[in-house]
Every structure is written in structure tokens, then in C-alpha cells.
C-alpha positions in Angstrom: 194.8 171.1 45.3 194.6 171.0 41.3 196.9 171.7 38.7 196.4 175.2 36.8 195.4 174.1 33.3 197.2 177.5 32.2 200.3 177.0 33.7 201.3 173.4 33.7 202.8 172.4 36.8 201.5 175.3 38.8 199.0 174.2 41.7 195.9 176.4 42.7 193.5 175.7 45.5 190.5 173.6 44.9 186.8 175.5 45.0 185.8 176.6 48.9 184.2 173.8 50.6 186.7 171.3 50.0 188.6 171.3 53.0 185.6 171.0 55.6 184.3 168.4 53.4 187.8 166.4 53.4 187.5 167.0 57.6 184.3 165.5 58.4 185.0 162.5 56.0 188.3 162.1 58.3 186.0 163.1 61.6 183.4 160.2 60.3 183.6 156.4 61.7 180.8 154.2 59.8 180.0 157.0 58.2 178.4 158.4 61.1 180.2 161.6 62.7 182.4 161.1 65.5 181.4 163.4 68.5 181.9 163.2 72.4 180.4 160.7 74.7 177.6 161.5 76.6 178.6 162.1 80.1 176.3 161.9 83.7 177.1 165.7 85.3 179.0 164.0 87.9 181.1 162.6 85.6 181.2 166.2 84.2 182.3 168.1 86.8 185.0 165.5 88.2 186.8 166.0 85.0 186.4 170.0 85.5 187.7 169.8 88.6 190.5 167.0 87.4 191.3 169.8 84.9 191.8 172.6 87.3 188.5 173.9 87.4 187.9 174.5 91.3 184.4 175.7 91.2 183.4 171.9 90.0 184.7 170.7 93.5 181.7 172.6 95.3 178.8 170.7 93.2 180.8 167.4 92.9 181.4 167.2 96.8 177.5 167.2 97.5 177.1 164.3 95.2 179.3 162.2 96.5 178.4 163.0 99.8 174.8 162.5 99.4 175.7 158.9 97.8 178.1 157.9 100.2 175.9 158.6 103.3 172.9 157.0 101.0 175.2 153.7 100.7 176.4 154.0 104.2 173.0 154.5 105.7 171.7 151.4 103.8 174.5 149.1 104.8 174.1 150.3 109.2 170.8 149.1 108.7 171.5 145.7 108.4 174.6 145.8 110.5 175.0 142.5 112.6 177.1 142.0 115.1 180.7 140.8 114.4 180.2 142.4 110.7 182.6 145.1 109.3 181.6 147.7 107.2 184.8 148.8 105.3 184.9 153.0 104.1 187.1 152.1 100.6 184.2 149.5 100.1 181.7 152.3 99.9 183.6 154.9 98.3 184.6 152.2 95.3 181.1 151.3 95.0 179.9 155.3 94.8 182.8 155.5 92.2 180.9 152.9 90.5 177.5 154.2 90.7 178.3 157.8 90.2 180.9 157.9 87.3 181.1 157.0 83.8 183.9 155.0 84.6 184.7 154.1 80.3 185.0 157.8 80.1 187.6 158.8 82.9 191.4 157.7 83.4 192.8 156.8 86.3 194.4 160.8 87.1 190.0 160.9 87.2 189.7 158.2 89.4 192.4 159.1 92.2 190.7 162.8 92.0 186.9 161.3 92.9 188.9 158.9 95.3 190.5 162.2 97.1 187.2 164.4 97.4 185.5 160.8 98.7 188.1 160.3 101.4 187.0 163.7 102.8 183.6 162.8 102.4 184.0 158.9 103.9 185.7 160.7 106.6 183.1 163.0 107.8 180.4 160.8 107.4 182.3 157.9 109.7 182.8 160.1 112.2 178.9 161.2 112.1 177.9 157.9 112.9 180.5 157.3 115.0 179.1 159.8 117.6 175.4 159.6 116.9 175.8 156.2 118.1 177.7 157.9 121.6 181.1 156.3 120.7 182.5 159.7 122.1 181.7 158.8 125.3 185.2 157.4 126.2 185.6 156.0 129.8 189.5 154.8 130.7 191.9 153.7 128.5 191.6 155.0 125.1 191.0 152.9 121.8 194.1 151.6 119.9 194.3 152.0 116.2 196.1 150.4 113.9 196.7 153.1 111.3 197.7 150.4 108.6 194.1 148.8 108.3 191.3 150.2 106.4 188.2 151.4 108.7 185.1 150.6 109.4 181.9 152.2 110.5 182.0 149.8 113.4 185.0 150.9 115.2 183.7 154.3 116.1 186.0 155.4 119.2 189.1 154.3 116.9 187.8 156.4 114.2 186.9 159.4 116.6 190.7 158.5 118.4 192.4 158.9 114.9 190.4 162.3 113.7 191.4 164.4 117.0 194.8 162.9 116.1 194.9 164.2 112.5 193.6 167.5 113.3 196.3 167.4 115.6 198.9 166.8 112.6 197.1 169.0 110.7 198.0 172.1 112.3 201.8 171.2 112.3 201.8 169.6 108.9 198.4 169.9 107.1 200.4 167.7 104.3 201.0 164.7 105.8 197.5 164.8 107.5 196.1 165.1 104.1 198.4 162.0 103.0 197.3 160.2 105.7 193.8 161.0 104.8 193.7 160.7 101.1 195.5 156.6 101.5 193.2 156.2 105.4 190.0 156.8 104.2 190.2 156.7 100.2 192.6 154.0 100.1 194.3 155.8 97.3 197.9 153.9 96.3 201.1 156.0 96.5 200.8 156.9 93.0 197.5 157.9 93.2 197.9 160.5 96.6 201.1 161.6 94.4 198.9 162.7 91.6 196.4 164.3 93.5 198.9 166.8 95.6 200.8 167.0 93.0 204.0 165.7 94.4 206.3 162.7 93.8 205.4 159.5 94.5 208.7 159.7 97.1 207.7 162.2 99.0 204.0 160.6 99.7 205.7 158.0 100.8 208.1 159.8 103.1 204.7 161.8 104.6 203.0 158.4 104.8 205.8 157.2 106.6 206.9 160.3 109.0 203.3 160.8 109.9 202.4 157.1 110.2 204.8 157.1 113.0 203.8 160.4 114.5 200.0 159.0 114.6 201.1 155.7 116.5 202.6 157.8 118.8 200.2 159.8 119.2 197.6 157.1 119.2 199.4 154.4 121.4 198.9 151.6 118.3 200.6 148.3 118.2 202.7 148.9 114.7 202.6 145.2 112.9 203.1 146.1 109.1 203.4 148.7 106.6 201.0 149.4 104.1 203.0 150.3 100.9 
């Protein structure tokens, strides 16, 4: 704004073009203009779907999929005996690989975490019976629904899915808690942010259907994970 040199004290707008210039000096750091970082597609489309676009989730699953099986392929290969192969291990390392972590917050990180539990989940349970771990003879397996699993314990894993199904179709909820902190290893917080509940009701689910499933299951219960 000047001052009108007809009217003293009387302020006029300056000459268009001003304003836009006044904005990208603002917009400008080094004087080089500020714009968005450059982000991988995967990165892309977890924010999307972070942000309530659903169509996102079809193209993200696929990629995370395809890495997950991709790490968890490489890592059977050079299974030895006595060696665990742990599913939160894989799913932090296709965080890693996949996503621009600098670029996402952790509301980001707990969504990628939830799509990869599904993902971990399916893909444990693939090799699990390609390897004939469904052929169960006697007693059945014990889990212990606090500890984290591994592609080696195949008739636990297969033990715990026909269990959560089970849940599933009287709570789908609490199986999806159960999930989401099983196989993602997602904190309290995190599963909270994901369904979109309080971080006091996850850990009621956790806790109700933690008991349900060693019940159901037959598990030893030693500690709580929290």
C-alpha cells in the first residue's frame, strides 16, 4: 500500500503485481522457491489412503505385498535350523525400503504398518502350508499369542488364523486388533489411530480377545504385551 499523494494520509493499493511478487519472496528459501518433496508412488498413495482416499489402498496393497513376499522369499532361502524369521522384522524393513520415511508421520507409518499386517499375515500362512504344516496329527500346536511370529512356526500360525476367523465372525474388531498388534506389531496408540478408536478401547479388545484366543487356542498365558 502507498500513500495517495492527493490526499495526504489516504492509502491506495500499489500497481498489480505486487502482491504475487511479495508471495513468492515469502514462498522462496535461498532464494530458490519452496515446492513439495519429491515422493516414490508408494509413498504417494499411502498418504492418499492415510488421507481418506480408499481407492489408494488397492495399488498400495500390491506393493507391499509384492515386497514383503520378495523379502520373505529371500530370507526362507537361507533358513537354518534353530533360526527365527520374525514377520514385524520384515514388515519394518519393507517400511524402509518402500517409503520415503523423511516425508511421512507416524499417523503414515501405523497406516503402512496396518495394510502390511494383512499382508505379513497372508503371506505366513502361504508358506506355512506350502511347506504341509496343515497336516496336523494329535495334539494341536500351542501359541503364545503375546510373542511375535515367525515363518518357522507354521502349524502355530495356521492354529491362530482358523482361531481369528473364528473371532472374526463374532467380533471382526477385536480380530482386526489382534491382527493389526499380531502381525504388524503396531503399539496401542498406533492400532488406535488406524480404527479410529481410543487408545482404551484397543486395549480392552486386545485384552478381551487375547483371552478368548488362549482359550481357544489352549496357550500357556506368561505375560502381557502392553
Amino acid at each position: 500500500m502507498t500513500r495517495n499523494r492527493d490526499t495526504p494520509g489516504e492509502l491506495k493499493p500499489r500497481a498489480p503485481g505486487y502482491a504475487p511478487a511479495l508471495m513468492a519472496l515469502i514462498m522462496t528459501s535461498n532464494g530458490m522457491p519452496m515446492s513439495e518433496p519429491k515422493l516414490s508412488e508408494t509413498t504417494r498413495l499411502l498418504r492418499d489412503w492415510a488421507n481418506g482416499d480408499q481407492a489408494a489402498l488397492d495399488h498400495l496393497t500390491p506393493r507391499v505385498y509384492r515386497e514383503l513376499r520378495r523379502l520373505a522369499g529371500s530370507l526362507m532361502k537361507q533358513e537354518s535350523p534353530g533360526r527365527t524369521i520374525q514377520a514385524t522384522g520384515l514388515v519394518h524393513e519393507a517400511y524402509l525400503k518402500l517409503i520415503d520415511v523423511d516425508n511421512v508421520d507416524w499417523q503414515h507409518r501405523a497406516h503402512f504398518f496396518a495394510v502390511a499386517a494383512q499382508v505379513m499375515r497372508r503371506i505366513l500362512l502361504e508358506a506355512a502350508r506350502k511347506r504341509g504344516a496343515a497336516k496336523r496329527g494329535g495334539q494341536s500346536p500351542r501359541v503364545h499369542v503375546e510373542e511375535i511370529p515367525d515363518i518357522g512356526r507354521g502349524s502355530e500360525l495356521i492354529a491362530l488364523d482358523d482361531a481369528l476367523k473364528a473371532l472374526a465372525k463374532m467380533d471382526p474388531r477385536k480380530a482386526r486388533v489382534i491382527e493389526l498388534r499380531f502381525f504388524g506389531g503396531l503399539s496401542v496408540e498406533e492400532t488406535a489411530e488406524v480404527l479410529k478408536l481410543s487408545a482404551d478401547t484397543v486395549l480392552r479388545d486386545w485384552r478381551l480377545a487375547r483371552a478368548w484366543l488362549l482359550t481357544e487356542l489352549g496357550s500357556d498365558s506368561p505375560r502381557e504385551k502392553k
